[in-house]
N, C-alpha and C positions, 0 to 999 in steps of 0.2 A: 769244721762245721760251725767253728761260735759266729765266722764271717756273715753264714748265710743267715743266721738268726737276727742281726745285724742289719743288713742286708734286708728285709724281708719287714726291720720294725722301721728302716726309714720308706720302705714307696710301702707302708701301712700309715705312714707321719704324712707324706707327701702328696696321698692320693685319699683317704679315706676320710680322714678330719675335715677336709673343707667340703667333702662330700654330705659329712655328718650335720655340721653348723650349716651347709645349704638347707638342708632337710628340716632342720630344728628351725631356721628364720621361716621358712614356707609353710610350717604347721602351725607358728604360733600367728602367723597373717593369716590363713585359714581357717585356725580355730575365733580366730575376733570375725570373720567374716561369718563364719556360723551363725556364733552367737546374734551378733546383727541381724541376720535372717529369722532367726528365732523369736528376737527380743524386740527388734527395733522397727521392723516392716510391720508389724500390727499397729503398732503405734505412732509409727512414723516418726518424733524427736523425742526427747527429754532433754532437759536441760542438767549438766553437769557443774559449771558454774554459770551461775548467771551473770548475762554480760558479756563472758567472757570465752566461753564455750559449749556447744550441743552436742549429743548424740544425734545425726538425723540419717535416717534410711537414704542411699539415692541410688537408684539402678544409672552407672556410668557408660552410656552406649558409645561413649569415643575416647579420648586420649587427653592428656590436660586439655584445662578451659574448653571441652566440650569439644576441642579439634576433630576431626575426620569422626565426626556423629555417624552411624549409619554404617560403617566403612570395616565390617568385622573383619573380613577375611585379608584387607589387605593390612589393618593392625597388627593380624595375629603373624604376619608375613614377616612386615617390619619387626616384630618385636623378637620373631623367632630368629632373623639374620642378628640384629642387638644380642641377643643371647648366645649366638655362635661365636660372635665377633670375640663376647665376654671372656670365655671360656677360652678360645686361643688363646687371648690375650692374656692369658693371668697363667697357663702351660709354658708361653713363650717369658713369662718371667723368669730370671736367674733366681735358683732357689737358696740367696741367700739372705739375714735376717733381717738389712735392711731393706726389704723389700715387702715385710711382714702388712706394715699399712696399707700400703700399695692394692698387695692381694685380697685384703681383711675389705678396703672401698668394692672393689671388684665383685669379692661376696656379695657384697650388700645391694649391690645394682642388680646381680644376676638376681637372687633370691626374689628382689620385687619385681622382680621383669616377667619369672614362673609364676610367683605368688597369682600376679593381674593374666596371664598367659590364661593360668588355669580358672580363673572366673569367665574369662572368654570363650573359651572350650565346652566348659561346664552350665555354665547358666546364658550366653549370648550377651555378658555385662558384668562389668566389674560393679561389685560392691564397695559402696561410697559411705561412710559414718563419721567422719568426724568432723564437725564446724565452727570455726571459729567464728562467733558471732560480734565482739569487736572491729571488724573490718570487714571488709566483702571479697571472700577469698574461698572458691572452690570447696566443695566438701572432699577430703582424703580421706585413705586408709593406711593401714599397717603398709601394706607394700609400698606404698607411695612413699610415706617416710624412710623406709628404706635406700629407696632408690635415690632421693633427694640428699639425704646423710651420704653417701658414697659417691655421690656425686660434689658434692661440696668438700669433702677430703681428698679425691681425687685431686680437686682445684688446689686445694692448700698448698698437695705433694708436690706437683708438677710447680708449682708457683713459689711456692716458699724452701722446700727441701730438696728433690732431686736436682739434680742437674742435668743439662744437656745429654752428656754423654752415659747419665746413667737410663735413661731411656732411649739409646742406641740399641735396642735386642736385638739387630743384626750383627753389629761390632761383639757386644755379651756373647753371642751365641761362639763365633768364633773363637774365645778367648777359651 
């Protein structure tokens, strides 16, 4: 019997924690979008630093730089294939530990993909706060950063660390 206990704490290791840490990025994206709604739509900015940063309200009705404005249903299309795609893609990983980064980018893009998913769903717009006022550049959120960070490690991995054949998951799979 000790096998099944065993057994039983690795697909609780392999299936539930990245289920867990999904859930924790989407609620603390969620919970700053709240607050926004709360705090920042009355007011519309405050400044955090000056200069260099705002808080500002923006109902985002499309996809970076204002992309497919208007265009809900086939965002929420695209982002839900994106989201499929994620999640195979990180299933069809070999579950070994150098692959830990790999999965952990994966997170991070799937979590902002649901985070924005669910403002789409839920209010018809992503909720937009955060401005750098330094330069002229888009207002973000929580998810956003997300998906940017895991995307940018992704780039590292595949560029700087894996190799070729370590992203062969058909060759992996066989093996």
């Amino acid at each position: 019997m000790p096998w099944l206990v065993l057994y039983n704490a690795k697909i609780f290791r392999k299936n539930i924690i990245p289920i867990l840490i999904t859930r924790l990025l989407i609620l603390l994206d969620q919970g700053t979008k709240l607050w926004a709604l709360g705090s920042l739509k009355p007011i519309h900015s405050m400044t955090v630093v000056d200069g260099f940063l705002d808080l500002t309200f923006v109902e985002n009705r499309g996809v970076a730089f204002g992309m497919l404005s208007g265009q809900r249903w086939l965002i929420l299309v695209l982002t839900g294939v994106i989201a499929g795609a994620l999640i195979y893609f990180y299933r069809t990983l070999p579950k070994k530990k150098a692959y830990l980064p790999l999965r952990a980018a994966l997170l991070l893009v799937l979590s902002g993909a649901v985070g924005n998913i669910i403002d789409r769903v839920c209010r018809g717009y992503v909720v937009d706060f955060f401005e750098f006022t330094f330069f002229d550049w888009p207002v973000f959120n929580v998810a956003d950063i997300y998906v940017v960070a895991g995307v940018i490690l992704m780039v590292l991995l595949i560029v700087f660390v894996l190799k070729d054949e370590d992203l062969d998951l058909k060759k992996k799979k066989d093996e």
